[in-house]
C-alpha positions in Angstrom: 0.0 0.0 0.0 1.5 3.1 -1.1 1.2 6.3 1.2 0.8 9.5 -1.1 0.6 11.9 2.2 2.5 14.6 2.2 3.2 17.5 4.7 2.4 21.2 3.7 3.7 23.5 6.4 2.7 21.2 9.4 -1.0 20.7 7.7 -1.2 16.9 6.4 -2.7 16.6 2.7 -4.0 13.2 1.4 -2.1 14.0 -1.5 -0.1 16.8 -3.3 -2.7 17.7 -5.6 -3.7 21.2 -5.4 -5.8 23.0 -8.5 -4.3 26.5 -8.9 -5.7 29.8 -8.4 -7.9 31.5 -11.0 -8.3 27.6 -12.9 -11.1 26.4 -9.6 -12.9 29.3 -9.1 -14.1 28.9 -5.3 -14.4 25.4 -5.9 -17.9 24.5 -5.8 -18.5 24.8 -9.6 -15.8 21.6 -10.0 -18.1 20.0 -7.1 -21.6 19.4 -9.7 -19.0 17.1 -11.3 -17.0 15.2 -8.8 -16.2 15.6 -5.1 -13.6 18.2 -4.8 -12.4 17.2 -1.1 -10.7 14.1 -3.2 -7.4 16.9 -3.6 -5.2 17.7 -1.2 -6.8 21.4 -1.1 -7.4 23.9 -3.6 -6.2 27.6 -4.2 -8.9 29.5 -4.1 -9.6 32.4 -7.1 -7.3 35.6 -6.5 -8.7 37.8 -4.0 -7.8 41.4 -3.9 -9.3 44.2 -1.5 -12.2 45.7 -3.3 -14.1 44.3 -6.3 -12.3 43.8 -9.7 -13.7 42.9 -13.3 -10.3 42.3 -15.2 -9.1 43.4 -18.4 -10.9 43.6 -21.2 -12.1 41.7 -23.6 -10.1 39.2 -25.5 -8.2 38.0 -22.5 -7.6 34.6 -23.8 -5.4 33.3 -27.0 -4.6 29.7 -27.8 -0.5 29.3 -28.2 1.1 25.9 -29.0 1.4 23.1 -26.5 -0.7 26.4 -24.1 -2.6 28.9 -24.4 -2.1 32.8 -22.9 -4.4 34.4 -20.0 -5.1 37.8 -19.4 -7.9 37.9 -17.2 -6.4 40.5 -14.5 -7.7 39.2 -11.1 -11.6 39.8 -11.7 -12.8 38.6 -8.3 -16.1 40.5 -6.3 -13.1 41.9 -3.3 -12.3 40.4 -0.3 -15.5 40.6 1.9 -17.8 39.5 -0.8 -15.5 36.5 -0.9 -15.7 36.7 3.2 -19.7 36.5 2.8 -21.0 34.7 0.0 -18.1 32.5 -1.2 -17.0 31.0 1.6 -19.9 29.8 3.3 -21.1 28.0 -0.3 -17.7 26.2 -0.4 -18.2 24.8 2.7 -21.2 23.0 1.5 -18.8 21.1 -0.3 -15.4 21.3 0.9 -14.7 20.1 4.2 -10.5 20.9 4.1 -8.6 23.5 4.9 -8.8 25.7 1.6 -5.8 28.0 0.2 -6.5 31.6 0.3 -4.8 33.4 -2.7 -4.1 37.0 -2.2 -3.5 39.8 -4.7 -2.7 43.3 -4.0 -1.8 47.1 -5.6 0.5 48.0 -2.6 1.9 46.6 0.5 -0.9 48.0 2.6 -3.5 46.1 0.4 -1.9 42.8 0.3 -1.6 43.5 4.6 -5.4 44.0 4.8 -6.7 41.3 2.5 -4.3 38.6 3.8 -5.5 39.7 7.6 -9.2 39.5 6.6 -9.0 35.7 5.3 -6.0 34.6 8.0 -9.1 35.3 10.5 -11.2 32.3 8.6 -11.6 29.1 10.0 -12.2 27.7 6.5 -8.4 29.0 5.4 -5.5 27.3 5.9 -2.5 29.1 4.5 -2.4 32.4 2.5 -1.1 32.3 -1.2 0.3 35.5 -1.8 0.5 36.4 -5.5 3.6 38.8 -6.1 3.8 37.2 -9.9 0.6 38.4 -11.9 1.9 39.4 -15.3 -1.4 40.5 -16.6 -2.2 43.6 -14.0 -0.4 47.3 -14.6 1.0 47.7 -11.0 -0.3 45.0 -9.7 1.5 42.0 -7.8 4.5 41.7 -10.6 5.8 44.5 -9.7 6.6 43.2 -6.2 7.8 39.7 -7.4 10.7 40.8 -9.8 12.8 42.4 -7.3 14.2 40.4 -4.0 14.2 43.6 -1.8 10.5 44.4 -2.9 9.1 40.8 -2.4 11.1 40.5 0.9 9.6 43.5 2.2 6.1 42.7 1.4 6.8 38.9 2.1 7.5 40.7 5.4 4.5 43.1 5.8 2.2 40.7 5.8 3.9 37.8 8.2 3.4 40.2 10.8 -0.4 40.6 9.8 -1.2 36.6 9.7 -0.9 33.8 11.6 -1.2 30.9 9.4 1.3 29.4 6.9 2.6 32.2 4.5 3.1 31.2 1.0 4.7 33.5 -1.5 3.7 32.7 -5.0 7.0 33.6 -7.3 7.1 35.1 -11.2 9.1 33.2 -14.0 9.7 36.5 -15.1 12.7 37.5 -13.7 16.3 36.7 -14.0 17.2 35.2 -10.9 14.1 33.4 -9.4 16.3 31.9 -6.7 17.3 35.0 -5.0 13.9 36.2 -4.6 12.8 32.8 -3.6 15.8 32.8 -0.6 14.9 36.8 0.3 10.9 35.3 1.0 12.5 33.2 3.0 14.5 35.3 5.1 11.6 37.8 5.6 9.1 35.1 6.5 7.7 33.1 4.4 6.7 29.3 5.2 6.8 28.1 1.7 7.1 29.7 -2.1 5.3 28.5 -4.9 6.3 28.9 -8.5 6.1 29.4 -11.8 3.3 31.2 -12.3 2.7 32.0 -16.0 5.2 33.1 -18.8 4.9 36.9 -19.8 4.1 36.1 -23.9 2.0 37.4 -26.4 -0.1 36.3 -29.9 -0.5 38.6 -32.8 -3.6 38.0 -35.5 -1.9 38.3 -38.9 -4.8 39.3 -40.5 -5.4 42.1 -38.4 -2.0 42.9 -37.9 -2.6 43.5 -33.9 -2.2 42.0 -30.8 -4.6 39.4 -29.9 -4.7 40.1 -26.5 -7.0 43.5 -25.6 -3.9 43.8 -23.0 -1.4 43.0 -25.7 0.8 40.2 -23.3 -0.8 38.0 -21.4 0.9 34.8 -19.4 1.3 31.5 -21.2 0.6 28.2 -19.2 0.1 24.8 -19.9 2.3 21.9 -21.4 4.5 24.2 -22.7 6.4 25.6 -20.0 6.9 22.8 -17.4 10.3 22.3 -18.7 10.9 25.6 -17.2 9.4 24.7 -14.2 11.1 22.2 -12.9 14.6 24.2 -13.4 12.9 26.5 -11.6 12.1 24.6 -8.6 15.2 22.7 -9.1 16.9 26.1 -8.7 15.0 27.6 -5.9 15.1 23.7 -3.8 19.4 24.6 -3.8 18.6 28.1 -2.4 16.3 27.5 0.1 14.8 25.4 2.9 11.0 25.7 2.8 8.9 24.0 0.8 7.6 24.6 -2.7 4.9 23.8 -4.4 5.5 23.4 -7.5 3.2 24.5 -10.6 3.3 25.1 -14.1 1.7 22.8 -17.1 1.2 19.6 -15.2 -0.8 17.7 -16.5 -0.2 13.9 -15.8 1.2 11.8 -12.9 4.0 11.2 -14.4 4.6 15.5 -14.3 3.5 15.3 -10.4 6.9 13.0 -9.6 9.0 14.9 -11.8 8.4 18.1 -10.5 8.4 16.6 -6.9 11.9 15.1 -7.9 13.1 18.6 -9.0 12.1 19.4 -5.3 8.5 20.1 -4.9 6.5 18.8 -1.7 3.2 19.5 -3.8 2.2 20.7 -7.2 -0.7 22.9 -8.2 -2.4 22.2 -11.6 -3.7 24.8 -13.4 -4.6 25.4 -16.8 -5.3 21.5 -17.1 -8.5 22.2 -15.5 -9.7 24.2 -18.5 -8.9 21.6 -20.5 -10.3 18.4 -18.5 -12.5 19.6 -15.4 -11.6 16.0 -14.2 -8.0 16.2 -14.4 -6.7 16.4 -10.7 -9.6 13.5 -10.0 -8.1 11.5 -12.2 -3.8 11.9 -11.7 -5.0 11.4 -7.6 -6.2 8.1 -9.1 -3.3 7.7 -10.9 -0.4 8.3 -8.5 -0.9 4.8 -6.8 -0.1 3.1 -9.7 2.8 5.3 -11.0 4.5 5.1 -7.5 4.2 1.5 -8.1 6.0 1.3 -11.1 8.8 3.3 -10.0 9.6 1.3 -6.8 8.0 4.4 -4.6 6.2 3.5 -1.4 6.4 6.8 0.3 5.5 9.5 -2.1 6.9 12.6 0.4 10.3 10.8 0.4 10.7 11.8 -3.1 11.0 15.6 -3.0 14.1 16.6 -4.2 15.6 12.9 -5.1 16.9 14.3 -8.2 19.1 16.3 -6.1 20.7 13.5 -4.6 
């Protein structure tokens, strides 16, 4: 009997399946199809402080092996998700649930975390400092390590339960900023979100995308994820949770080989609504056929 457990800053998951931000929603949507407590958790749709209702229209383009997002946090604000999200997720959700925070500036990121750290329902706090697709929004505090440490920082002293920092691809040395998150507080980092990229119609001759780049997920850049978390596992000693086209159990082991102690799955979702149902199936029988008994004893074996 295999034992696909895993530990996620001193909160035991079944497994280390965890649908991404902004590819769930609040979760109970995925629950008219199949019972969503069968993941580890879920990361719930980025929150930000008051209302939001994105960029406009086209916000999504198809890419090869991908496709390109430029959505821009639309969420209804933080107590809206506080008052009517919440309490229908827990109709259907019975763990601990990740709470993803966005933000404009350090004092927004402070009160939104602060606000959902005071759930019972919430677990840890995500905090997005990667979004590519928002003008001064959370990217602009993930590219630098002296900005994401002191934000990282800001809002440890506003929570008390697990802070994750969610890292950008987008930058040229993702480890530094990873080890700075760490240093200022943070219980975990997860990374990559999505690849700054854009798509241009030739017959138009303009941008697809209304915001002209958008960030490009799927299949196509997990080869860039696991060097990232391959790079950030040498520079730090958290955990990470690792993200970024996964779509198969196969993926899941790799990227917890590069050093991940969970993975988020993303834009899989969008493809096949029953995509982290069915790789939690799967996992058995791939640990199985690569001699693996206890799944948590394989983060980071690439390393050794």
């Amino acid at each position: 009997m295999v034992d696909t457990r895993v530990d996620l800053c001193g909160i035991t998951l079944d497994n280390p399946i965890i649908p991404a931000s902004g590819t769930f929603g609040y979760g109970y949507e995925f629950a008219e199809l199949y019972d969503i407590n069968c993941p580890g958790t879920f990361s719930f749709k980025g929150t930000t402080a008051s209302p939001r209702y994105g960029n406009p229209t086209p916000r999504i383009a198809e890419a090869p092996s991908g496709m390109l997002n430029s959505v821009g946090l639309q969420n209804p604000g933080v107590e809206a998700v506080i008052s009517e999200e919440l309490p229908k997720l827990a109709k259907v959700f019975s763990k601990p649930v990740m709470a993803n925070v966005s933000g404009f500036s350090t004092e927004e990121y402070v009160r939104t975390a602060s606000l959902l750290d005071s759930q019972a329902q919430v677990g840890w706090i995500e905090l997005n400092i990667s979004c590519p697709n928002v003008h001064g929004g959370g990217a602009a505090f993930g590219t630098d390590p002296h900005t994401a440490a002191a934000v990282t920082a800001a809002v440890r002293k506003a929570v008390r339960k697990p802070l994750i920092v969610k890292l950008s691809p987008n930058v040229a040395d993702i480890a530094s900023i990873a080890a700075a998150c760490e240093d200022a507080g943070a219980d975990a980092v997860s990374l990559i979100n999505t690849v700054l990229a854009m798509r241009i119609d030739i017959k138009k001759r303009a941008p697809v995308l209304a915001n002209v780049t958008g960030g490009l997920c799927g299949s196509a850049v997990f080869p860039i994820a696991v060097r990232m978390v391959w790079q950030v596992y040498e520079a730090v000693s958290i955990p990470i949770i690792g993200m970024g086209g996964i779509s198969s159990a196969q993926d899941v082991v790799e990227m917890m080989m590069a050093g991940a102690a969970a993975v988020q799955i993303g834009s899989a979702n969008l493809v096949d609504p029953y995509i982290c149902r069915n790789i939690i199936r799967q996992l058995p029988e791939v640990m199985a056929e690569y001699s693996i008994d206890v799944l948590s004893n394989i983060t980071g074996a690439a390393h050794r």
